[in-house]
C-alpha angles and dihedrals in degrees: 000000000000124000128257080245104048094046090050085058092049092047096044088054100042072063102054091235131131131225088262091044096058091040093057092050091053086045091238133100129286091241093066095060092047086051081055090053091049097051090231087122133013116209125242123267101269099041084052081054095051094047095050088048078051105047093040092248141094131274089235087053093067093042093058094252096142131349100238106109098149090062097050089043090069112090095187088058098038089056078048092060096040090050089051098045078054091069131100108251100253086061100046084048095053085041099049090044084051092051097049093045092063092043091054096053090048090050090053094046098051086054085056096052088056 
């Protein structure tokens, strides 16, 4: 499993943005997020939040919570998944049913093509 550190470079580059560029935008040094990447801090709660909004990824992302970073770095899905979590239970239900449903039939016809 990769480091804090390691996955806030990954995800910083994927950006296009440098160690300074990051720092300015967090309004700290550059040498602070190079401390990050080196694993020798880690930055309080709020500041990791403000990194993964950022970065276009989770919190638990860069904590090694899960592995799927593609996924989190979409802004458009990650607004998907919020929008769903907002509804009642009875419609997430229907939705996700829904979902599955389709996911289901692809995977079947990608097994076909084959």
């Amino acid at each position: 499993m990769d480091s804090f550190g390691k996955k806030l470079r990954e995800c910083r580059e994927a950006k296009n943005l440098s160690q300074k560029d990051l720092a300015g935008i967090l309004n700290t040094s550059y040498s602070v997020i190079g401390k990050y990447e080196r694993d020798e801090m880690i930055p309080s709660i709020g500041v990791a939040k403000n990194i993964a909004k950022i970065l276009g990824t989770t919190v638990g992302y860069l904590l090694g919570e899960t592995e799927e970073v593609n996924i989190f770095k979409d802004p458009a899905m990650l607004n998907r998944f919020n929008d769903i979590e907002k509804l009642d239970p009875e419609n997430k239900k229907h939705l996700l049913s829904v979902v599955d449903g389709f996911i289901q039939a692809l995977k079947i016809k990608n097994i076909a093509a084959l």
